[in-house]
ROVEXPA-547867 format. One record per residue (C-alpha): residue number from 1; residue in three letters; chain; x, y, z. Coordinates in pm, 1 decimal, decimal comma. Last residue first. Example, Ala and Ser with C-alpha at 12.3 -4.5 7.8 and 13.67 -1.06 7.14 Angstrom:
<atoms>
resi: 2; resn: ser; chain: A; x: 1367,0; y: -106,0; z: 714,0
resi: 1; resn: ala; chain: A; x: 1230,0; y: -450,0; z: 780,0
</atoms>
This chain:
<atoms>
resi: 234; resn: unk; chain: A; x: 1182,3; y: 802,4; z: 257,7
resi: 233; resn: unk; chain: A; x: 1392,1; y: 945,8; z: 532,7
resi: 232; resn: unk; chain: A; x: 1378,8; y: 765,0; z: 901,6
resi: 231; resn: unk; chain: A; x: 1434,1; y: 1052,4; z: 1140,8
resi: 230; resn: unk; chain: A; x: 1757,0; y: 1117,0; z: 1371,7
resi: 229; resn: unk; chain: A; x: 1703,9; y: 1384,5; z: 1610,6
resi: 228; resn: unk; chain: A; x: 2020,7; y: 1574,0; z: 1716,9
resi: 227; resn: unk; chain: A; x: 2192,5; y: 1539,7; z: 2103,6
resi: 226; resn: unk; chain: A; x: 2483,9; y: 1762,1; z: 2238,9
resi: 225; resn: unk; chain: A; x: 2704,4; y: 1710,8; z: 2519,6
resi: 224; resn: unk; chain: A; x: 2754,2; y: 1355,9; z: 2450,4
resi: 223; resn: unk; chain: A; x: 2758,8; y: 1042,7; z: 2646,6
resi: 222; resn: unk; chain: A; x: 2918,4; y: 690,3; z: 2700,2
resi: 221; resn: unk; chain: A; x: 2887,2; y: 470,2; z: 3020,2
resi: 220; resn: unk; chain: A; x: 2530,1; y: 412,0; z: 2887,2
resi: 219; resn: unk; chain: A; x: 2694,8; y: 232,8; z: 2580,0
resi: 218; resn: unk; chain: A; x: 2456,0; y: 207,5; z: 2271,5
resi: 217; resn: unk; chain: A; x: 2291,6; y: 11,3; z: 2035,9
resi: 216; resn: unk; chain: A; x: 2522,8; y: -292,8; z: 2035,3
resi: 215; resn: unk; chain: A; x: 2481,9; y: -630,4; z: 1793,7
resi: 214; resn: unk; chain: A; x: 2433,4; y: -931,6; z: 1984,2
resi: 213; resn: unk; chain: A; x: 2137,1; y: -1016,1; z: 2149,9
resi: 212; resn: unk; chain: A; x: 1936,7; y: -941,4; z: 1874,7
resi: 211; resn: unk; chain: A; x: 2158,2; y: -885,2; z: 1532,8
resi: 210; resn: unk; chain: A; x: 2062,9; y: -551,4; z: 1384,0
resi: 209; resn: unk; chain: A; x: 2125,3; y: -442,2; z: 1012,0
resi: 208; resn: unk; chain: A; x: 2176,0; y: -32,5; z: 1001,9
resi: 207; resn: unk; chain: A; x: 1929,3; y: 142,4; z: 767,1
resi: 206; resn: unk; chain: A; x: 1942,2; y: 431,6; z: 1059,0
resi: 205; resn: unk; chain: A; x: 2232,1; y: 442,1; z: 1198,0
resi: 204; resn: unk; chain: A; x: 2386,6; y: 270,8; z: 1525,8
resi: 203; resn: unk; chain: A; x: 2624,5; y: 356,0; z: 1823,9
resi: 202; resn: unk; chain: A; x: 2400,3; y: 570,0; z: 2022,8
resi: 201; resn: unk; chain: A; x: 2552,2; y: 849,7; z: 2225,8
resi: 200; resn: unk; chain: A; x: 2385,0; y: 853,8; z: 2602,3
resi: 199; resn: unk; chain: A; x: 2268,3; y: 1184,4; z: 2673,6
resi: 198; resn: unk; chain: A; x: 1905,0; y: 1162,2; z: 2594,5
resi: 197; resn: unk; chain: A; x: 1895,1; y: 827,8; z: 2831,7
resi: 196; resn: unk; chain: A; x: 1751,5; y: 484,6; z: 2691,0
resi: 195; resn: unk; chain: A; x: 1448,7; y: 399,2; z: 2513,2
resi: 194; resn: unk; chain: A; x: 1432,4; y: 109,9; z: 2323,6
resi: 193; resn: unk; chain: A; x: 1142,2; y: 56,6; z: 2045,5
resi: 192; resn: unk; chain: A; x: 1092,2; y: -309,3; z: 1869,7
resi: 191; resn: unk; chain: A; x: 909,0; y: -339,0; z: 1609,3
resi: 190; resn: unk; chain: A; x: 630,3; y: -599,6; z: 1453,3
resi: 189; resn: unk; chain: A; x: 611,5; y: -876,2; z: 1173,8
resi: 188; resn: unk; chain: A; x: 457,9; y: -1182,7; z: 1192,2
resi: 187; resn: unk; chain: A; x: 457,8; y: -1306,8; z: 1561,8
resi: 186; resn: unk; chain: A; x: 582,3; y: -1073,2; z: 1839,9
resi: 185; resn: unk; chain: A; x: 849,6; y: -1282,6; z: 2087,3
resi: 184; resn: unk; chain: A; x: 928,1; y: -1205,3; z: 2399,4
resi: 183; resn: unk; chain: A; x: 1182,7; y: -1213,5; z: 2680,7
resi: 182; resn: unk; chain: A; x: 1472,4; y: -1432,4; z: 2570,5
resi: 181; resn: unk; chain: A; x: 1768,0; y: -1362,5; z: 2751,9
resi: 180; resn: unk; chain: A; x: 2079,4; y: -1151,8; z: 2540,2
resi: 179; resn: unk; chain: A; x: 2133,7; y: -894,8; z: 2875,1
resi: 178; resn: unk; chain: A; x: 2048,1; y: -1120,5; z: 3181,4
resi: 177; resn: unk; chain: A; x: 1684,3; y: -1095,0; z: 3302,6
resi: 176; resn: unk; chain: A; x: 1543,2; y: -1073,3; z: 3720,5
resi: 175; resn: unk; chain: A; x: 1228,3; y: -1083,2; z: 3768,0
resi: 174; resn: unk; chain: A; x: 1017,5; y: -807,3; z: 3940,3
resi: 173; resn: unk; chain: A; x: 761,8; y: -763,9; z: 3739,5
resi: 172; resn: unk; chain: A; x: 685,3; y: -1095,9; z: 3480,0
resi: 171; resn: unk; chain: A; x: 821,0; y: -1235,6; z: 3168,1
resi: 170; resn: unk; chain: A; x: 751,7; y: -1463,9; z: 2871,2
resi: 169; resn: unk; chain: A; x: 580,5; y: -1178,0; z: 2684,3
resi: 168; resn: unk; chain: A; x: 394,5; y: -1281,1; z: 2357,1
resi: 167; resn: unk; chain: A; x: 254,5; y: -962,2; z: 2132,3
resi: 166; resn: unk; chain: A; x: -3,3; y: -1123,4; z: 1889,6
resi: 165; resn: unk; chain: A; x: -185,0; y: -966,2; z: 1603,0
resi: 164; resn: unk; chain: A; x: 134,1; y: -908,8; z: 1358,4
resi: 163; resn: unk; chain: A; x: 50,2; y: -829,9; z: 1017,3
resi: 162; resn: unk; chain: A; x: 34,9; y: -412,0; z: 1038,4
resi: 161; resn: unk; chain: A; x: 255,7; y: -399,0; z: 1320,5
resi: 160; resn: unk; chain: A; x: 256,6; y: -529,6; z: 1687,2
resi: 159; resn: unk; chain: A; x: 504,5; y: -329,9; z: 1898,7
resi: 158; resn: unk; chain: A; x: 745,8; y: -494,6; z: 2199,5
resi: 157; resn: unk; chain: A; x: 856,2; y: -189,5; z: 2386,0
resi: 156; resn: unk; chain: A; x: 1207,2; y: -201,8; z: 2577,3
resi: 155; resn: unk; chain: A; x: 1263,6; y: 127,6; z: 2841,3
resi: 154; resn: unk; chain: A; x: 1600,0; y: 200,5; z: 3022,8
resi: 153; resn: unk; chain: A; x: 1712,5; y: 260,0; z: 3390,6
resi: 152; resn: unk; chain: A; x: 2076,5; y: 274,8; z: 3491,5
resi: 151; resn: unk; chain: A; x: 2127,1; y: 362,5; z: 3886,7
resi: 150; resn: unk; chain: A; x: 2162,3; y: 40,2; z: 3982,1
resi: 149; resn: unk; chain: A; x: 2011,7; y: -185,2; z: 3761,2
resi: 148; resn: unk; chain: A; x: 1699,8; y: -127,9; z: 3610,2
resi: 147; resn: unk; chain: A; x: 1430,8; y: -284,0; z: 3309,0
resi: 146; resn: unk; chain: A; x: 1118,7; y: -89,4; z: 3253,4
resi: 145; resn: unk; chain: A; x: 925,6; y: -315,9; z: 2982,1
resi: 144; resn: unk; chain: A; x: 633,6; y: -200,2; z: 2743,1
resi: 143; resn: unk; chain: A; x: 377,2; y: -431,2; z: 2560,9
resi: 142; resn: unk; chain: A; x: 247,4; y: -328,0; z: 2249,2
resi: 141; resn: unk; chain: A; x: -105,7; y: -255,4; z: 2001,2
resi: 140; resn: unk; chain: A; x: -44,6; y: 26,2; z: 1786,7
resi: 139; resn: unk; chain: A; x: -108,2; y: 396,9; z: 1843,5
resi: 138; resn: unk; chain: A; x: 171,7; y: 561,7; z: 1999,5
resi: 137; resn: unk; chain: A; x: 425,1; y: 391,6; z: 1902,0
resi: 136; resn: unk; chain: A; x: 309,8; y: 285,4; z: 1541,1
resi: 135; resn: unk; chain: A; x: 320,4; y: 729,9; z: 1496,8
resi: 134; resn: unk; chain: A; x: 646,3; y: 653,2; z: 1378,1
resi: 133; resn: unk; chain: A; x: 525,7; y: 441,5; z: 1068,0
resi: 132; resn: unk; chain: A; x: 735,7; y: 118,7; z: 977,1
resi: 131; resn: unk; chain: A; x: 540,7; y: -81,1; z: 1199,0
resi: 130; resn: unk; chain: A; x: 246,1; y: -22,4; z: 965,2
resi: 129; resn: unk; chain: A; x: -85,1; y: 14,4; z: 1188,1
resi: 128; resn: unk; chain: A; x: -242,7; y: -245,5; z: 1416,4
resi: 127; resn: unk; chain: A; x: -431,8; y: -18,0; z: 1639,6
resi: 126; resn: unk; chain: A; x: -415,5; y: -30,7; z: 2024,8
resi: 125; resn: unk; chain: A; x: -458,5; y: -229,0; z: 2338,2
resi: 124; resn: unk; chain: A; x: -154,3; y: -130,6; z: 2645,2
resi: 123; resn: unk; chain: A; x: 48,3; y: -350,8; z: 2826,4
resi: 122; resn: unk; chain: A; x: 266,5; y: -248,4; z: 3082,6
resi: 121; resn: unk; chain: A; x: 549,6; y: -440,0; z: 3259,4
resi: 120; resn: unk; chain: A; x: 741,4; y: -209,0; z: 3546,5
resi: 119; resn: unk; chain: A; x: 1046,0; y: -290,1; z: 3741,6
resi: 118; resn: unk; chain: A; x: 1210,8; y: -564,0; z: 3534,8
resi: 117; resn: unk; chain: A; x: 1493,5; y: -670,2; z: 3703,7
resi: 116; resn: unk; chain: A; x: 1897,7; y: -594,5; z: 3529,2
resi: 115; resn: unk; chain: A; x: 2140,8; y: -699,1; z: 3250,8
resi: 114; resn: unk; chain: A; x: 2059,1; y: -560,7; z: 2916,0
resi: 113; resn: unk; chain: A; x: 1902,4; y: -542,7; z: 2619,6
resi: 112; resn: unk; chain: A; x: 1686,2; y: -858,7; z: 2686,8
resi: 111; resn: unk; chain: A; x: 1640,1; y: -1047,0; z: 2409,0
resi: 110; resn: unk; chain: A; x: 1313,4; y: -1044,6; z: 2167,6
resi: 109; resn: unk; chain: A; x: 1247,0; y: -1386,6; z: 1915,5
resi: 108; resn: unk; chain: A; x: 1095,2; y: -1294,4; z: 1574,7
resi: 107; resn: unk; chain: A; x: 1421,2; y: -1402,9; z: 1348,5
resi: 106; resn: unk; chain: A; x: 1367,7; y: -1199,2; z: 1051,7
resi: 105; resn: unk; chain: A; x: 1157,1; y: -1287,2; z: 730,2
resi: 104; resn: unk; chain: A; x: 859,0; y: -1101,5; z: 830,2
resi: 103; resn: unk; chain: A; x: 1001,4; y: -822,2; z: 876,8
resi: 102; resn: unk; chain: A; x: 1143,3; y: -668,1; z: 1184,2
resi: 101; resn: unk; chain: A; x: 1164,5; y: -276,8; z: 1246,1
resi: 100; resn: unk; chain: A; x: 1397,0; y: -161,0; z: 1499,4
resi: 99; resn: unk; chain: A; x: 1333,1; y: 176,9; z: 1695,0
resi: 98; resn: unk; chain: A; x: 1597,3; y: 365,3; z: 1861,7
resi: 97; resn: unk; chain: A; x: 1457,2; y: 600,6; z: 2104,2
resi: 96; resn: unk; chain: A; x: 1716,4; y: 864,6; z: 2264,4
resi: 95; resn: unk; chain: A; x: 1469,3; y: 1024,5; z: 2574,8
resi: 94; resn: unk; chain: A; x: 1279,0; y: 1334,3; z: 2609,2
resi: 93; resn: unk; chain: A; x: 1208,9; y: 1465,9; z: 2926,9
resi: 92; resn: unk; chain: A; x: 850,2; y: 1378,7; z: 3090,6
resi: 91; resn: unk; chain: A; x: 924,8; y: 1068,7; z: 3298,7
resi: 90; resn: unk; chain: A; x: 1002,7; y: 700,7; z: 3272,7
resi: 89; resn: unk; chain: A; x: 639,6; y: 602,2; z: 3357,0
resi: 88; resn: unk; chain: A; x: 659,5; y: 339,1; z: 3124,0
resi: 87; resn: unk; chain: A; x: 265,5; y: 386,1; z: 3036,4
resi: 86; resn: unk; chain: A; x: 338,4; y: 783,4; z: 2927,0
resi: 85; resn: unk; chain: A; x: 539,9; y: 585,6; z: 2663,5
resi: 84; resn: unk; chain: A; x: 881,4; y: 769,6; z: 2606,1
resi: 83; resn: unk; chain: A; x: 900,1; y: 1171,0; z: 2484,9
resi: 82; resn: unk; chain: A; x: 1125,8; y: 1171,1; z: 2194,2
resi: 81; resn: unk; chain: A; x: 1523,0; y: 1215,1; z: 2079,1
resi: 80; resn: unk; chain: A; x: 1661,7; y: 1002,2; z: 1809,3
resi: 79; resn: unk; chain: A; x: 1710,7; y: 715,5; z: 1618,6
resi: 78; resn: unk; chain: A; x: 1456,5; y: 553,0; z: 1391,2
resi: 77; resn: unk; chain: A; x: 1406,9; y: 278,8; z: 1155,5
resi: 76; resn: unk; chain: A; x: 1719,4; y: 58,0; z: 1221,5
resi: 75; resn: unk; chain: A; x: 1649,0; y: -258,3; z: 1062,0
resi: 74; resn: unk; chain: A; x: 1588,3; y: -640,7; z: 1149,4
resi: 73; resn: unk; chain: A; x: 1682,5; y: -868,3; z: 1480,4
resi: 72; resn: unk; chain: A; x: 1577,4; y: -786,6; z: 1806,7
resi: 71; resn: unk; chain: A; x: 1680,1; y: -698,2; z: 2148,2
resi: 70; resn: unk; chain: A; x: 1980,7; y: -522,8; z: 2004,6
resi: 69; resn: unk; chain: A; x: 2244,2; y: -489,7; z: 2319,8
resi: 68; resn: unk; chain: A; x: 2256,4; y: -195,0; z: 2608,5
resi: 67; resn: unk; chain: A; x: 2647,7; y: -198,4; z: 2735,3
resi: 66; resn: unk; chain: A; x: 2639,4; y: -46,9; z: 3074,0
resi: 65; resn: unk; chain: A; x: 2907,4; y: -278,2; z: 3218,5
resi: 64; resn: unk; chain: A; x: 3025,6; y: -479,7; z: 2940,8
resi: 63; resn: unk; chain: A; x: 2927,0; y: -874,2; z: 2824,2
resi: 62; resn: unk; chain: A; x: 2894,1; y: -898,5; z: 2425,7
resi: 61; resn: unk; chain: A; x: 2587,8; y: -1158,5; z: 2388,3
resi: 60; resn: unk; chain: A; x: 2681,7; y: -1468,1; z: 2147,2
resi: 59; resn: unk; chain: A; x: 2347,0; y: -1576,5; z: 1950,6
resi: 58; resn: unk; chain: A; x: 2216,9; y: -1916,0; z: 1965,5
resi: 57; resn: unk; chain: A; x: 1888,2; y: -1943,9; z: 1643,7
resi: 56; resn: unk; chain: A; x: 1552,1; y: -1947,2; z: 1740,7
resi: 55; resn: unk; chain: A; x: 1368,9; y: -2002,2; z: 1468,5
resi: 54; resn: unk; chain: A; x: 990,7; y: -1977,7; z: 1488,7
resi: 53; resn: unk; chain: A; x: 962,8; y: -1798,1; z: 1053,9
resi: 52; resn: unk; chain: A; x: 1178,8; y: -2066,6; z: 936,3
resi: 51; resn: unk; chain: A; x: 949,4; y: -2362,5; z: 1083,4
resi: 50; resn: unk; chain: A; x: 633,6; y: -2135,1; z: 937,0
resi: 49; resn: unk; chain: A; x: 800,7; y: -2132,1; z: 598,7
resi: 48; resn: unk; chain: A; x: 892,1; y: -2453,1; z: 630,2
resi: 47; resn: unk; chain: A; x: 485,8; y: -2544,8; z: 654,1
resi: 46; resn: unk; chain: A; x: 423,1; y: -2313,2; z: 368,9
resi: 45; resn: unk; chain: A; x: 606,3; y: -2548,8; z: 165,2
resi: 44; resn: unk; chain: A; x: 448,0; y: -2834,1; z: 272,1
resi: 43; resn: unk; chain: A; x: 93,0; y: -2659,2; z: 194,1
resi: 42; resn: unk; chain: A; x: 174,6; y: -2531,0; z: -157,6
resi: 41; resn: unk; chain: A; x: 338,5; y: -2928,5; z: -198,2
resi: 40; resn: unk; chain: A; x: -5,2; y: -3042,7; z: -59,6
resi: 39; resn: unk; chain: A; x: -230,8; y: -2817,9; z: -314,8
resi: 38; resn: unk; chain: A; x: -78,9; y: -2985,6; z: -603,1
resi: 37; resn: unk; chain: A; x: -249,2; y: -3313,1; z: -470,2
resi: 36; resn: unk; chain: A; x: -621,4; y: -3198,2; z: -432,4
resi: 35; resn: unk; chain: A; x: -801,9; y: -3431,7; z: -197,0
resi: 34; resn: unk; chain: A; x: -546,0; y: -3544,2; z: 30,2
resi: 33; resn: unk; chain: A; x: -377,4; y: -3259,2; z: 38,3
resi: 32; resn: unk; chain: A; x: -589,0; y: -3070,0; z: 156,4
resi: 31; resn: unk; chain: A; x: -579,0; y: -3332,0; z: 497,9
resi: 30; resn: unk; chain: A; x: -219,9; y: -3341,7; z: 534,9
resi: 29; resn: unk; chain: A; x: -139,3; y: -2994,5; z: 458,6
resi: 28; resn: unk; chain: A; x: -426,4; y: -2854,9; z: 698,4
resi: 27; resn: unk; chain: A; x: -199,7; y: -3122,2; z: 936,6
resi: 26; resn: unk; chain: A; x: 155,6; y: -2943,1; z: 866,3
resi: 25; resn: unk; chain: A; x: 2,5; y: -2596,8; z: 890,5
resi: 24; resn: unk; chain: A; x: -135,7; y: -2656,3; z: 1220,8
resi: 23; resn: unk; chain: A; x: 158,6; y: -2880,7; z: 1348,5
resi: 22; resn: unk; chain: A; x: 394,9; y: -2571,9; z: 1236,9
resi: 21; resn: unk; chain: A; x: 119,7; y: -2310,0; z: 1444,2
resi: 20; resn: unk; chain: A; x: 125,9; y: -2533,0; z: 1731,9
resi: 19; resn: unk; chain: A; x: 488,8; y: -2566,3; z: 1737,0
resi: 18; resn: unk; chain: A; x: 611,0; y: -2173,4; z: 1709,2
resi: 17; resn: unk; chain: A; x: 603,5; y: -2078,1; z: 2043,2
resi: 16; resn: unk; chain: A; x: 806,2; y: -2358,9; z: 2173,9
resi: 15; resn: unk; chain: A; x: 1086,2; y: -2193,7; z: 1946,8
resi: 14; resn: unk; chain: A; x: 1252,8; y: -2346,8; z: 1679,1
resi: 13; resn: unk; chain: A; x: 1636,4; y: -2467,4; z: 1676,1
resi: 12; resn: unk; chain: A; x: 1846,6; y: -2400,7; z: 1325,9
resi: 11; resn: unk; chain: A; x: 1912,0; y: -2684,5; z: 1151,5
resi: 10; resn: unk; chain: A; x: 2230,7; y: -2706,4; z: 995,8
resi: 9; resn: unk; chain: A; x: 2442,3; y: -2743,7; z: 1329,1
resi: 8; resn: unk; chain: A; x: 2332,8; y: -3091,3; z: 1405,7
resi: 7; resn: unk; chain: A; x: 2367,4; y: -3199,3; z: 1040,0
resi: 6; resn: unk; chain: A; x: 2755,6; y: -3132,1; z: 1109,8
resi: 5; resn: unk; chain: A; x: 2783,1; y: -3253,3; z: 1443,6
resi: 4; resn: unk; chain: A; x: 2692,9; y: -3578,8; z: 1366,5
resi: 3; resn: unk; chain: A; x: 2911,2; y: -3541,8; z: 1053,1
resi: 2; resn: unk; chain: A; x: 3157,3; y: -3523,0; z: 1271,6
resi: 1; resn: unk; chain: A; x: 3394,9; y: -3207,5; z: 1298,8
</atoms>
């Protein structure tokens, strides 16, 4: 490997979404700076921390029929049986939600979960409570995707939490996403919620690490006869 190639591969790529707010930081830096010294390096440092917070790092998708991937990074909060969104219009049985709570230190880009066109997009105004709370999914702010193909239907709902004030969807009805594409991104801490069918056996636990666009929540292919709720303790 060159050393090209090398310094290439340490820096991490940074989404479009995250320039303004980097040249923001960088120029407040600039200008306090200018009057109170210490007050620059406080500023410069912040300004990484804004670079780190935009990255938008490759990820390797795992290609399967049915397979429904991570469509963000951070922890497994929930997994279990509810009633999805009345907005998704995915009906009135209960359906496995796993929920995935990202901090402020995880990589805020969504991916797609899986391969298929987006059927329904519905945004809905709300409260700006914990993330970390269950009730965050009926009250908080988020943006709800019905994605299909086939027969297979499932539900992806970007959630703003108790720093996050901005939901960003790149997508629109009837477009067509591959499972790992970028979709979304929530800035400064949020959840992601994916519904998927009651019968389908999940493949995570809750405290489990997720990789978006890589790590696999469940296998529609793949069922059980006998479904338990799963509830965050502590």
């Amino acid at each position: 490997m060159s050393i090209v190639d090398s310094v290439t591969k340490a820096f991490v790529p940074i989404h479009r979404e995250g320039w303004p707010f980097i040249a923001i930081a960088f120029v407040a830096t600039i200008v306090v700076g200018w009057f109170i010294d210490p007050l620059f390096w406080i500023g410069l440092a912040l300004t990484g921390w804004v670079c780190y917070f935009f990255r938008d790092p490759p990820r390797v998708t795992p290609i399967g029929d049915g397979l429904i991937i991570s469509p963000a990074d951070g922890v497994v909060s929930h997994c279990g049986p509810v009633l999805p969104p009345k907005e998704l219009d995915l009906g009135d049985e209960p359906m496995m939600r796993v929920s995935i709570f990202m901090n402020v230190f995880n990589v805020h880009v969504n991916r797609a979960p899986m391969d298929g066109k987006i059927t329904r997009i519905a945004y809905i105004a709300g409260k700006f409570l914990n993330a970390e709370l269950d009730k965050a999914s009926e009250h908080n702010e988020r943006n709800g995707l019905v994605i299909e193909n086939g027969d297979q239907k499932i539900g992806v709902v970007q959630i703003a939490g108790l720093v996050a004030r901005r939901i960003v969807c790149f997508v629109r009805e009837g477009e067509t996403l591959s499972a790992g594409e970028r979709f979304g991104l929530i800035r400064f801490g949020s959840r992601l919620d994916v519904y998927f069918p009651e019968n389908v056996q999940p493949k995570v636990y809750l405290g489990q690490t997720m990789i978006a666009g890589e790590t696999i929540l469940a296998d529609l292919n793949e069922t059980k006869s006998d479904t338990q709720p799963v509830t965050r303790v502590g």
